[in-house]
C-alpha positions in Angstrom: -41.2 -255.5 -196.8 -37.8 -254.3 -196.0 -37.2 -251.1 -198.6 -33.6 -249.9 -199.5 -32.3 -246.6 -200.8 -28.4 -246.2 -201.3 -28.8 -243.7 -204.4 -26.7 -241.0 -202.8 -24.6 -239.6 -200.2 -28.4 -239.7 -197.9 -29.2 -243.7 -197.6 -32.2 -244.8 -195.9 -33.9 -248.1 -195.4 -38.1 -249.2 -194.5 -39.6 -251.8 -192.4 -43.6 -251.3 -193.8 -46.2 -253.4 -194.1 -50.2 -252.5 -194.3 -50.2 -251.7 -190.9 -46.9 -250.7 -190.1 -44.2 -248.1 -191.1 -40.4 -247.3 -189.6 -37.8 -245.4 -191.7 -34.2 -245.1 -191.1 -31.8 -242.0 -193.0 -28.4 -241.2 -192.5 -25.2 -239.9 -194.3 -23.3 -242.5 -195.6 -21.5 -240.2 -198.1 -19.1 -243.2 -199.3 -19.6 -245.7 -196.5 -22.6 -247.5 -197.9 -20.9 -251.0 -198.0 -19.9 -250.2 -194.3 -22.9 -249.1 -193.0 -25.6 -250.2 -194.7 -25.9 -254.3 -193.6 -25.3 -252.8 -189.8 -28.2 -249.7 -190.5 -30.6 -253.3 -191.9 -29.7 -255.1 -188.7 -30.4 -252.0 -186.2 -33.8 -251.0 -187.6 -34.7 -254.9 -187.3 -34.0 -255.0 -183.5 -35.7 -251.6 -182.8 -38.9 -253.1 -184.5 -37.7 -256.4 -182.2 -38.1 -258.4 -185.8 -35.3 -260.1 -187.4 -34.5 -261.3 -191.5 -36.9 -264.2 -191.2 -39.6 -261.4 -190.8 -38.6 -260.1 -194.3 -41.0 -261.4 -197.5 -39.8 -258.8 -200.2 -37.3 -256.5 -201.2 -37.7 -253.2 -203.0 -34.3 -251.1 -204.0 -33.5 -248.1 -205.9 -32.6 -249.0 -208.8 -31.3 -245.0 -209.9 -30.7 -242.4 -211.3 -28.0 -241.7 -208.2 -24.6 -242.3 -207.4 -22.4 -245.0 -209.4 -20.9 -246.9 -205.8 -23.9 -246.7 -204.1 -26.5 -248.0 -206.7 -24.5 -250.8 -206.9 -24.3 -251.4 -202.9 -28.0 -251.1 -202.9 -28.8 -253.5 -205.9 -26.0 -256.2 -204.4 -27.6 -256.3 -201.0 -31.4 -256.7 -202.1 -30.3 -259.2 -204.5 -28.4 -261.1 -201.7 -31.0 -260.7 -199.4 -33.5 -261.9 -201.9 -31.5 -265.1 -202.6 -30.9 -265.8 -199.2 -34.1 -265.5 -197.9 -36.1 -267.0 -201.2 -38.4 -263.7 -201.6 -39.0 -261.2 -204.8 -36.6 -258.4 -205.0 -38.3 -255.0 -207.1 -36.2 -252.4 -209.0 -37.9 -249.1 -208.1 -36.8 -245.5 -210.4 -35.5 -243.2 -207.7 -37.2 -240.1 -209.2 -40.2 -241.9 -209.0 -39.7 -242.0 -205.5 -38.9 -238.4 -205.4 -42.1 -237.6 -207.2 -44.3 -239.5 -205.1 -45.3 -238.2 -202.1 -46.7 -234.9 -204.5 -48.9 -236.5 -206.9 -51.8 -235.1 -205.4 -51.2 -232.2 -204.8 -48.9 -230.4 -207.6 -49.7 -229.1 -211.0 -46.5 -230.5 -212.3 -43.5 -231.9 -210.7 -39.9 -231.8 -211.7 -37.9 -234.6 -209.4 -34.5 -234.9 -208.9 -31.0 -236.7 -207.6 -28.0 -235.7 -207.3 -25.7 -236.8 -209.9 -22.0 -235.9 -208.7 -19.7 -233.0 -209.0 -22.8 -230.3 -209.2 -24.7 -232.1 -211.7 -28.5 -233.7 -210.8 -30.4 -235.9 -212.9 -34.5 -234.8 -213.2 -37.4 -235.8 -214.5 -40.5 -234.1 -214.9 -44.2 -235.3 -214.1 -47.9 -234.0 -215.3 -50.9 -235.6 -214.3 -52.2 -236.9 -217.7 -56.2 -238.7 -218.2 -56.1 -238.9 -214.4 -52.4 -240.6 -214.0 -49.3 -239.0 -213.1 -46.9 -239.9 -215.6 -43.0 -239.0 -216.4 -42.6 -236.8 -219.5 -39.6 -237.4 -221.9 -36.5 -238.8 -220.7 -34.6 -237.9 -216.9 -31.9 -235.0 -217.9 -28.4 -234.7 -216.5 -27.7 -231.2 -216.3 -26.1 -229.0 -213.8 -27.7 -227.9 -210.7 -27.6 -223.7 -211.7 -30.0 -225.3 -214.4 -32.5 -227.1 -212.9 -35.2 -224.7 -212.7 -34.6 -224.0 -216.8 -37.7 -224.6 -218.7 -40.1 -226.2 -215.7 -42.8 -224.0 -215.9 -45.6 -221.8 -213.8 -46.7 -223.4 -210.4 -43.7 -226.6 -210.9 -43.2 -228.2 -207.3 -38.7 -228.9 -207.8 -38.1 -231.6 -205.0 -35.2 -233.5 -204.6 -31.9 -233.8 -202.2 -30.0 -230.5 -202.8 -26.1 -230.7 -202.9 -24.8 -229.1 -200.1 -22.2 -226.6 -201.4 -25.4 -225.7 -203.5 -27.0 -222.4 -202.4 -31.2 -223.1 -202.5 -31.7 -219.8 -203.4 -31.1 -220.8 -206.8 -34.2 -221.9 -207.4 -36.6 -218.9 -206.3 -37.4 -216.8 -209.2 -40.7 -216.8 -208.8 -42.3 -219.2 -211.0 -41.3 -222.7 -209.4 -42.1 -223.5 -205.7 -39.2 -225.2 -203.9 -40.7 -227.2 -200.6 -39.5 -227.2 -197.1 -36.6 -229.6 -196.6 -38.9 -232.1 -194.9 -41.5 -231.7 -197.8 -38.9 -232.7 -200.6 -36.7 -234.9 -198.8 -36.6 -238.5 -200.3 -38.1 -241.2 -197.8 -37.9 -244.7 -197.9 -41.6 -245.1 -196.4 -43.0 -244.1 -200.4 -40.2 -246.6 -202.0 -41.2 -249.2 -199.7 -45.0 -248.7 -200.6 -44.1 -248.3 -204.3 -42.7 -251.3 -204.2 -45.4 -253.3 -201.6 -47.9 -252.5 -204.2 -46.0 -253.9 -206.7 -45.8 -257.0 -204.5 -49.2 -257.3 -203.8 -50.3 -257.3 -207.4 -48.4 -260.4 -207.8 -45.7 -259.0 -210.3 -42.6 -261.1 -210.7 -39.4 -260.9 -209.1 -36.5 -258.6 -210.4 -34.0 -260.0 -208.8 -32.5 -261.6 -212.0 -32.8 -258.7 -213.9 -32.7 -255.4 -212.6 -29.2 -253.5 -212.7 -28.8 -250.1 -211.9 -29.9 -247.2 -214.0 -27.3 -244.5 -214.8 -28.1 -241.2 -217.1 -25.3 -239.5 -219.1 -26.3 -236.4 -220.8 -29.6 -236.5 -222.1 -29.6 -240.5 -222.3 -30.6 -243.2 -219.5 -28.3 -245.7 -220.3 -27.1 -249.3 -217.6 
């Protein structure tokens, strides 16, 4: 499964399989149509595999960046098409979330959302499943710790002209950069689970997800 994740200014891209795992990150900042095919083709020859290896797709599908959701979505769907395998729309603070579930009281995930403003959502562990509570939230980054609680993991890609510090007041834990850094090794096996239970392909449907305000809206 090749995994793609073009949600912000940090893309990344999977080769996984049950056996097998390599990631590739970078900063695209803006240069995602440039970049990413080339990123795709240099990760295949370092694994020494090529696009016939390929038998599914998973993508961000957002929250994220406007320009880069949409260079992510267009190249899974192409390479879906052109290679006749399933393409799967995956939530980006799902992907966030992930590699905490078993170990947090409560998570709140988020993204980056432009111009000092992130997009979160915020995860309990309910009858034994972590699940998202409520709708994400677009708010600005000063506010991100507002209301998450005692013993809340926040993980997500900080802005850079943000200060971290923000965040420590003592009731919220904020992991080490490569703690809460967004890898495309838990997209790809959100999304190989998903192929392995024999769900449907996306490619059709999925378009990407943008939240304004308090709303989630396409």
């Amino acid at each position: 499964m090749l995994a793609i994740d073009t949600s912000t200014d940090t893309s990344s891209i999977a080769l996984y399989s049950a056996s097998h795992l390599s990631e590739l990150s970078w900063h695209a900042g803006r240069n995602q149509t440039q970049t990413l095919l080339v990123q795709i083709e240099h990760l295949l020859t370092l694994n020494r595999l090529t696009l016939e290896h390929i038998g599914a797709v998973a993508v961000t599908v957002g929250p994220g960046m406007f320009n880069g959701l949409r260079v992510g979505l267009s190249t899974a769907k192409g390479l879906g098409f052109g290679r006749s395998v399933p393409v799967y729309g995956i939530d980006t603070l799902d992907v966030t979330a992930y590699p905490h579930r078993t170990s947090a009281e409560s998570i709140r995930a988020f993204v980056p959302a432009g111009r000092g403003r992130v997009v979160s959502g915020d995860y309990r562990k309910r009858s034994g499943r972590w699940t998202r509570s409520g709708d994400p939230q677009n708010r600005d980054f000063s506010e991100i710790a507002a209301g998450a609680g005692a013993n809340t993991v926040i993980i997500g890609e900080i802005p850079s002209a943000v200060d971290p510090d923000l965040l420590e007041n003592g009731s919220e834990l904020l992991p080490l950069l490569s703690l809460r850094a967004r890898r495309p090794g838990n997209l790809a096996e959100l999304g190989w689970r998903r192929w392995k239970a024999g769900e449907p392909d996306e490619s059709a449907t999925i378009e990407p997800l943008y939240v304004h305000g308090t709303r989630r809206a396409t």
